[in-house]
Structures are given as C-alpha cells and as structure tokens.
C-alpha positions in Angstrom: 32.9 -2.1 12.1 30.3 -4.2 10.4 29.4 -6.5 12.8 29.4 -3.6 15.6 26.8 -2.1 14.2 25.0 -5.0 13.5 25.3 -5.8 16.8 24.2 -1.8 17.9 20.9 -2.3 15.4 19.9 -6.0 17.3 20.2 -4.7 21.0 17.9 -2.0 19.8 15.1 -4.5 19.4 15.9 -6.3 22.8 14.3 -4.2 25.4 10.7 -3.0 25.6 9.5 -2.7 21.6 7.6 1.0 21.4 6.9 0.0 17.7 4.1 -2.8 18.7 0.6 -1.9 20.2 -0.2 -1.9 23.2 -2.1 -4.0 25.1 -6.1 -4.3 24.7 -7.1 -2.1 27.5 -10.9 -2.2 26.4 -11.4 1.0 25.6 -13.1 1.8 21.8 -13.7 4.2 19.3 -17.2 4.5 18.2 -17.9 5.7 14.8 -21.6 7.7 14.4 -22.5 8.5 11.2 -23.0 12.1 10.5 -25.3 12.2 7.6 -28.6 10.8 7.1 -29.5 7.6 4.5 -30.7 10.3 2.0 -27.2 11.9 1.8 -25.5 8.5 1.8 -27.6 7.2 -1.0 -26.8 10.5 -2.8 -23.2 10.2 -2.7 -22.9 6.6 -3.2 -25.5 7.7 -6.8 -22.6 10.3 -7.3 -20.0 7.7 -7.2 -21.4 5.4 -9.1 -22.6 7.6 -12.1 -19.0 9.3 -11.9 -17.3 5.8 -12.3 -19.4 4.9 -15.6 -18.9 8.3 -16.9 -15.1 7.6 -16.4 -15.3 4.4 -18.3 -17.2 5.9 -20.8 -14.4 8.9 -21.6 -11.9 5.8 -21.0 -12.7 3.7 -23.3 -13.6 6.5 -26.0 -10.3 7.5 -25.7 -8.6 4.2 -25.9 -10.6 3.9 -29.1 -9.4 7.0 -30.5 -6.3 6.3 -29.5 -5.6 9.2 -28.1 -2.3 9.5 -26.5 -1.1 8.3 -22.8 -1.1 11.8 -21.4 -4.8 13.0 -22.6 -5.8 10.2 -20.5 -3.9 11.1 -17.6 -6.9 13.6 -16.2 -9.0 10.6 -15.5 -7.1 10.3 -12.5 -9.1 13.3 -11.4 -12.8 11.6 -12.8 -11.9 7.9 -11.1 -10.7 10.0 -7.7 -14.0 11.7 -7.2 -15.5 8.5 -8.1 -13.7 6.9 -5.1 -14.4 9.7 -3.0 -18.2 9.3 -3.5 -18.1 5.5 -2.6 -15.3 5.7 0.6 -17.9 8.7 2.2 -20.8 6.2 1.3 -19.0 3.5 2.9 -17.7 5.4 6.2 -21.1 6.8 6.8 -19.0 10.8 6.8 
C-alpha cells in the first residue's frame, strides 16, 4: 500500500505543474508612492526614534533584571519600530 501511494503522489507532479509561475508575459506592476518625501522622512524619524527608545527600555530592563515576561511588551515597541521603517521603505 506504500509504494502505491508513492507511486499516486509522483504521477501527481508529472503533468502540467500549477505550483510554478507562469511564464514572463511582460506585463508589470508599477508601484507609485502615495505620500510625499516630508511624510516619508517623518515616518522613517518615527521608526528610528521608536527603535532607540526600545533599546533604551531593553537594556534598562536587562539591567534590572526584570523578569522574561516584563519584557515581553517590547514586542509591541520593536513592531511599531518596524512598521515606521517598512512604510519608509515601500514609499505607502
């Protein structure tokens, strides 16, 4: 029983392959930003300063030695720190 269904699974990858891409038919998405520098800078300035603040509450902690689940709310601090940089980075 086994090797039939080994056998079932390989024919299933011997005919056309709906899992691959499809062939480059020339036709592109074009991304446009849809905020201006000033609002990029901002949020990139957000990002930044929310990622040192992070640190800072980090490493106060680690010092203290506070335990493992009092730092588990920086999750939250290093996310909107990401989220400030990747909407920087994708011009949205």
């Amino acid at each position: 029983m086994l090797v039939e269904f080994n056998a079932k699974f390989s024919d299933l990858n011997s005919g056309n392959d709906s899992f691959l891409a499809p062939e480059d038919d020339g036709i592109y998405e074009v991304c446009i930003a849809n905020i201006n520098p000033k609002e990029r800078r901002k949020r990139l300035r957000f990002g930044i300063t929310q990622f040192v603040v992070s640190l800072v509450v980090l490493s106060a902690l680690l010092i203290l030695g506070a335990d493992k689940i009092l730092r588990l709310p920086l999750f939250f601090l290093f996310g909107a720190a990401a989220a400030g940089f990747f909407q920087w980075r994708d011009k949205t």
